[in-house]
C-alpha angles and dihedrals in degrees: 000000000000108000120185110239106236110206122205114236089260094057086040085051089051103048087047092051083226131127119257082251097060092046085049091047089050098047092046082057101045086237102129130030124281158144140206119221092190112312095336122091120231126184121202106231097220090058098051085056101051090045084048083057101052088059101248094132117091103008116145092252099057095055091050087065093068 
């Protein structure tokens, strides 16, 4: 079976090399892929990697969210 592997914010905090308010500030935004399973925020990992080449990450924009 190939299950996604769903990281916490803090894991998703921790692969970006970004604070949990700047995860906070993207998701708020729709600006980076989630999902909610009830009130708690998970990011697919996969996901996260494919967004980070793409080169969303880091653009001025983004930051300006926080």
């Amino acid at each position: 079976m190939n299950e996604a592997r769903f990281l916490t914010l803090d894991e998703a905090a921790q692969l970006l090399a970004v604070s949990k308010q700047t995860i906070y500030g993207w998701t708020s935004g729709r600006r980076i892929p989630f999902r909610k399973v009830g009130r708690l925020l998970r990011f697919d990992r996969a996901e996260l990697e494919n967004w980070t080449r793409r080169g969303v990450v880091g653009k001025k924009n983004d930051l300006d969210q926080i």
